[in-house]
C-alpha positions as CSV (number, residue, x, y, z in Angstrom):
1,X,12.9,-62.2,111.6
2,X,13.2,-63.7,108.2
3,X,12.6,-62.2,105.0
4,X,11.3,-64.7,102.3
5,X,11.6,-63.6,98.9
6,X,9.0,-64.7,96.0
7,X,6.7,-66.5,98.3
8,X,3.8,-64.9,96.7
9,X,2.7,-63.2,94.1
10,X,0.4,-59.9,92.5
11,X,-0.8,-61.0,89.0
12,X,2.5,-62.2,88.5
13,X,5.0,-60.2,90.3
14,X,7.0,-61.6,93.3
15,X,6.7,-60.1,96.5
16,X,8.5,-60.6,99.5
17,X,7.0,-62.1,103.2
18,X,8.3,-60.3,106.5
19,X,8.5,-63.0,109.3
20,X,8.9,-66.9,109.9
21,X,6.6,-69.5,107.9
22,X,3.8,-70.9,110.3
23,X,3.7,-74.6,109.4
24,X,1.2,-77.4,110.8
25,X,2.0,-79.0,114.2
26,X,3.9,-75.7,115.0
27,X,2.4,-73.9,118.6
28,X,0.0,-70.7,116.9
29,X,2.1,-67.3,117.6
30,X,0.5,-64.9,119.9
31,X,-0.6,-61.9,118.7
32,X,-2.6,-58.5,119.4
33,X,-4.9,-56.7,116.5
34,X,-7.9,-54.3,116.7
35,X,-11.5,-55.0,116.7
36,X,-13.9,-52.9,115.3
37,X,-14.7,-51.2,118.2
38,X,-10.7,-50.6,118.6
39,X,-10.4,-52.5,121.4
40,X,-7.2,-55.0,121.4
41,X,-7.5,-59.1,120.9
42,X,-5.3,-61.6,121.5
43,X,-5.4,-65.0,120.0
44,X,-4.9,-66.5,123.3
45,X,-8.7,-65.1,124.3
46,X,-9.9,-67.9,121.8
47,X,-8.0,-70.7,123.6
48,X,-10.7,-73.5,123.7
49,X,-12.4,-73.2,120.4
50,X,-11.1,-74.0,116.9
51,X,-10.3,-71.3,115.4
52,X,-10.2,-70.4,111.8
53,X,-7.6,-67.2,110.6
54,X,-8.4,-65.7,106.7
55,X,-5.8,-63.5,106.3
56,X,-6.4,-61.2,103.5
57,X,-4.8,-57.7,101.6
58,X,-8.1,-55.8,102.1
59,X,-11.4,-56.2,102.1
60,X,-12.2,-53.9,99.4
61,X,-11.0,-55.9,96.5
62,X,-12.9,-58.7,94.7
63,X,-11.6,-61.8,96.2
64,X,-10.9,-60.6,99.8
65,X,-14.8,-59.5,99.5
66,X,-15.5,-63.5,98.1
67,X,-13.8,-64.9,100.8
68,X,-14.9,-63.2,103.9
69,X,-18.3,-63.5,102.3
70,X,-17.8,-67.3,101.8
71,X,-16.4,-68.1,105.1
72,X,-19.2,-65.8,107.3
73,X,-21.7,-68.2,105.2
74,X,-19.8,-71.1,106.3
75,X,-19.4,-69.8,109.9
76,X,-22.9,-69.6,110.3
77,X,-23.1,-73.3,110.0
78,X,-19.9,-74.5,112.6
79,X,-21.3,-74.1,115.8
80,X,-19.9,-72.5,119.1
81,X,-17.0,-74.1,119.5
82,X,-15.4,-72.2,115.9
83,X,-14.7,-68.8,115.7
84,X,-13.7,-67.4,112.5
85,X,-11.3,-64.5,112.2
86,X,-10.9,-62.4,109.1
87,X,-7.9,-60.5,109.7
88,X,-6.3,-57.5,107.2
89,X,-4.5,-54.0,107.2
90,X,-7.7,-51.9,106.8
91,X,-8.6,-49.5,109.7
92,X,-11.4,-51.0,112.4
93,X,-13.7,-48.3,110.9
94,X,-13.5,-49.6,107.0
95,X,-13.6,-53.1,108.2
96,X,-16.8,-52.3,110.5
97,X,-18.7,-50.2,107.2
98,X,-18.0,-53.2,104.9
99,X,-19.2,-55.7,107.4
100,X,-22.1,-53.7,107.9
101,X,-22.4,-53.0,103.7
102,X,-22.0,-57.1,103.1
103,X,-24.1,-58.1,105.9
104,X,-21.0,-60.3,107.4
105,X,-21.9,-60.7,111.1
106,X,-20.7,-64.4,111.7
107,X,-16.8,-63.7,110.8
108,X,-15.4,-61.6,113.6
109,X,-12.9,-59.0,111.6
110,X,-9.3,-57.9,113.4
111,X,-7.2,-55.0,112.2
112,X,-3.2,-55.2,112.1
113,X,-2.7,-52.0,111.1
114,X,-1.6,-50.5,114.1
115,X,1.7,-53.2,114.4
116,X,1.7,-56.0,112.2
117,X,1.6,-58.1,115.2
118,X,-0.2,-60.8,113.5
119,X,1.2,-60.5,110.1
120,X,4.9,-60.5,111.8
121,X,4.0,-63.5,114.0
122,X,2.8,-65.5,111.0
123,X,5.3,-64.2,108.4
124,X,2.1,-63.3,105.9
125,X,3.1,-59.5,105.9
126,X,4.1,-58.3,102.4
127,X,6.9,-56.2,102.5
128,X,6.7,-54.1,99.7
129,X,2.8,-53.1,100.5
130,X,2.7,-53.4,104.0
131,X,-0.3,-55.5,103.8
132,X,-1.0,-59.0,104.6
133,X,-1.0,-62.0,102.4
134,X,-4.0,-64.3,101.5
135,X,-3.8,-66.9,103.4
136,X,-5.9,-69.2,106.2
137,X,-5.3,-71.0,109.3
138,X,-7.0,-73.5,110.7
139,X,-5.8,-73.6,115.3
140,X,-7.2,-76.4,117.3
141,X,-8.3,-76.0,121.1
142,X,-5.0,-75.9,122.4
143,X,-3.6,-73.2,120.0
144,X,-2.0,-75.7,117.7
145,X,-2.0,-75.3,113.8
146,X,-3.9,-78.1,112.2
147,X,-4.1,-76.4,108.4
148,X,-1.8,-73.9,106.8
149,X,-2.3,-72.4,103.4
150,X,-0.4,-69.6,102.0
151,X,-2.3,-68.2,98.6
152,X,0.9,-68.5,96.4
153,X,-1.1,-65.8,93.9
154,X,-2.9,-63.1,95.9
155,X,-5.6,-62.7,93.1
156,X,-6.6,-66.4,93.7
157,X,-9.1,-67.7,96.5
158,X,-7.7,-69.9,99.1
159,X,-9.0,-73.7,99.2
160,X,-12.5,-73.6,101.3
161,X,-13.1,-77.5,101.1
162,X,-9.4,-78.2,102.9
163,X,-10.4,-75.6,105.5
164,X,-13.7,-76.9,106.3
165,X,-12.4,-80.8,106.5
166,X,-9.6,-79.7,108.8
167,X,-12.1,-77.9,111.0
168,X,-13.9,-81.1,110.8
169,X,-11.0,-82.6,112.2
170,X,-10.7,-80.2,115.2
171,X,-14.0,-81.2,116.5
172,X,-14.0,-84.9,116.6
């Protein structure tokens, strides 16, 4: 598993990312996180829908809170065959009290605290935090990534518009 140095950032500072780059075309790496009800999910249980991926540090900051926020708004609007996953490092019992706090009910929330499975398999895990970085994923029907974007800054919101358009694409 490589380690890539500087691939993101915190107001600044570099940080290193635990695990191989995910890239477009590339077959989406299975993985196993927590629900809210701490029961395990696997990607693979999505197979057949589009499915979008927020990774984010924790929901209790600002922009993590903006962006879950932003995409359970736009999830409301995408129909059955998209599911959106907000995945993070924060227990199943913080994420469940914010989701209930922020009224998110569209955006299904997945905890890798328990083994980094998903933050490994992706390469988003921040080594010096343990926590994940900001970035989304956009996996067509078949399990193939269609949209990549790592968050270079973690303090900075990912591109919504490019997400939405490569959903778009997914279901045509």
């Amino acid at each position: 598993m490589a380690d890539r140095a500087g691939a993101v950032t915190m107001q600044g500072s570099p940080l290193t990312l635990t695990g191989n780059e995910v890239k477009v075309g590339d077959k989406a790496p299975e993985f196993e996180a927590l629900d809210t009800g701490l029961s395990p999910v696997k990607l693979s249980s999505y197979l057949g829908k589009v499915v979008v991926i927020s990774s984010v540090p924790s929901l209790d900051t600002p922009v993590c809170d903006i962006e879950t926020r932003h995409f359970n708004d736009e999830a409301g609007k995408l129909g059955k065959d998209v599911v959106v996953l907000t995945i993070s490092m924060d227990l199943p019992f913080a994420q469940k009290r914010w989701c209930g706090a922020a009224g998110v009910e569209n955006v299904i929330t997945l905890s890798d605290h328990r083994d980094a499975a998903f933050g490994q398999a992706f390469g988003v895990l921040i080594k010096e935090l343990r926590l994940l970085a900001r970035a989304v994923y956009v996996v067509d029907k078949k399990g193939v990534i269609q949209y990549a974007e790592l968050v270079k800054e973690l303090t900075h919101e990912p591109d919504y518009e490019a997400t939405l358009k490569a959903v778009a694409g997914c279901l045509v």
